[in-house]
C-alpha positions in Angstrom: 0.0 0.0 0.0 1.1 3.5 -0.9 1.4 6.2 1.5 2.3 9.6 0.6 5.2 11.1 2.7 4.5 14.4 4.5 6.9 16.4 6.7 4.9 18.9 8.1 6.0 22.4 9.3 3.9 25.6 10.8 2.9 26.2 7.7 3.7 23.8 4.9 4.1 20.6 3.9 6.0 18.4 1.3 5.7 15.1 -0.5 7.8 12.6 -2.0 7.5 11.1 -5.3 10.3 8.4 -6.4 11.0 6.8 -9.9 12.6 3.7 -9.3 13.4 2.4 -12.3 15.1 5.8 -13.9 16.1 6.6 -10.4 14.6 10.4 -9.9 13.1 11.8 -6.6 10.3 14.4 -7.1 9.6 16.9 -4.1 6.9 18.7 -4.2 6.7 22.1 -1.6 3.5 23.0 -0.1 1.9 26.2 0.0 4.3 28.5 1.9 8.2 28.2 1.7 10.0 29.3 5.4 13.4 28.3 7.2 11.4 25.7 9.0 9.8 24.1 6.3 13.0 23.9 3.8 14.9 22.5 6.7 12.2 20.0 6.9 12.5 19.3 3.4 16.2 18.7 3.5 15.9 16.1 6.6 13.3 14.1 4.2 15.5 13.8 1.2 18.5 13.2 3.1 16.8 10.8 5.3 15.1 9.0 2.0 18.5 8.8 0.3 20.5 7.3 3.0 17.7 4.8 2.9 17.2 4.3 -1.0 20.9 5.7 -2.3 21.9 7.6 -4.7 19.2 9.8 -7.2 18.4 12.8 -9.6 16.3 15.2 -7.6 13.6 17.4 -8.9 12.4 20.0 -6.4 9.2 21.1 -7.9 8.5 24.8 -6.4 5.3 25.3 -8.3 3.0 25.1 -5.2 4.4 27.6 -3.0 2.4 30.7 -2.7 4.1 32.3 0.0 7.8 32.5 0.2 9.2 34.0 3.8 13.0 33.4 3.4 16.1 35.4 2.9 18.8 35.6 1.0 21.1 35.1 3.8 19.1 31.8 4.4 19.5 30.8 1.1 23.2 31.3 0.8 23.4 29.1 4.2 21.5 26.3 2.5 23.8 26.5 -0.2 26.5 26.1 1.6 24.9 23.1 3.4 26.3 19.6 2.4 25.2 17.7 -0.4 22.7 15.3 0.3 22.8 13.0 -3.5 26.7 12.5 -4.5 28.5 15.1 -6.6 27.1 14.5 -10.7 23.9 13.5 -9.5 21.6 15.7 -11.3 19.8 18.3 -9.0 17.2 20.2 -10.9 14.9 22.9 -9.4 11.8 24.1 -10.7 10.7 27.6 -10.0 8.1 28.8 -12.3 7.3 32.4 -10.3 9.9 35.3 -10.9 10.5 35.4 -7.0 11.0 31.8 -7.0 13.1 31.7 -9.7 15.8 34.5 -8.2 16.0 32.3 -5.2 16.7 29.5 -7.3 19.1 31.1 -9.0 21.0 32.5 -6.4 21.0 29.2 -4.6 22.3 27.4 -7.6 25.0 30.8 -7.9 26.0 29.7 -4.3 26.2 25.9 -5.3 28.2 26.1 -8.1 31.2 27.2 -6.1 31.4 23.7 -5.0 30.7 21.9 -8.5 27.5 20.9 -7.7 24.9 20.1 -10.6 22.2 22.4 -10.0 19.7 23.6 -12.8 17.1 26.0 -12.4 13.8 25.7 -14.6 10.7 26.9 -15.1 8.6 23.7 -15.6 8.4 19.8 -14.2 8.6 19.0 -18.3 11.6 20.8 -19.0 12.9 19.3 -15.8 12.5 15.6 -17.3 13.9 16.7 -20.6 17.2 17.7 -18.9 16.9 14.6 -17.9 16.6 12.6 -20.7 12.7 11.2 -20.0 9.9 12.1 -21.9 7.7 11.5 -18.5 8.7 9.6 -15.5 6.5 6.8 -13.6 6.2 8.0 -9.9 5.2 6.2 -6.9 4.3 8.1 -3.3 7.3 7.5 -1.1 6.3 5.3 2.0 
């Protein structure tokens, strides 16, 4: 049986979507985007990939309506270790302007320690980048 993974801050929540065979890890954000909530996320996927190994990541920002963090928070989450091995593609997909600077100031940050971080505007260009046309994803238990 399939249940979805939440991790549930103050004000958001996130779920977990994994392709097994093509090996790709979809998070989806909830609603509102804080400190609390992207540390959250960031115990999930490390937590899930110390358990399953070694995957692409899409981090699918197309929910979030509310974003309260800063720049300085970003830049420290940048910074923060790696949680998928160095040339595992990590792919972020911010369709809102705002969402979008973040993403590309994070992936700015990252890329002073060769990390593989793309910035998008759409889950579909995300799986081109890829290499898949779509991917077959299954609610992390």
């Amino acid at each position: 049986m399939k249940a979805e993974r939440r991790r549930a801050s103050s004000s958001s929540t996130c779920a977990l979507r994994f392709d097994r065979k093509r090996r790709v890890l979809l998070i989806t954000f909830g609603k509102a985007a804080s400190q609390f909530s992207c540390l959250a996320v960031y115990a999930a996927v490390e937590q899930f990939v110390a358990a399953e190994g070694a995957c692409a990541v899409i981090a699918d920002l197309s929910t979030i309506e509310k974003v309260d963090v800063t720049g300085d928070f970003v830049r420290s989450m940048a910074w923060m270790p790696l949680v998928t091995p160095a040339g595992m593609q990590r792919i972020i997909v911010a369709p809102r302007p705002e969402l979008f600077g973040l993403s590309r100031m994070f992936q700015l940050y990252r890329e002073a320690m060769s990390s593989d971080v793309q910035v998008v505007h759409s889950v579909d260009e995300a799986q081109r980048l890829l290499g898949w046309e779509s991917l077959d994803l299954e609610t992390v238990e």
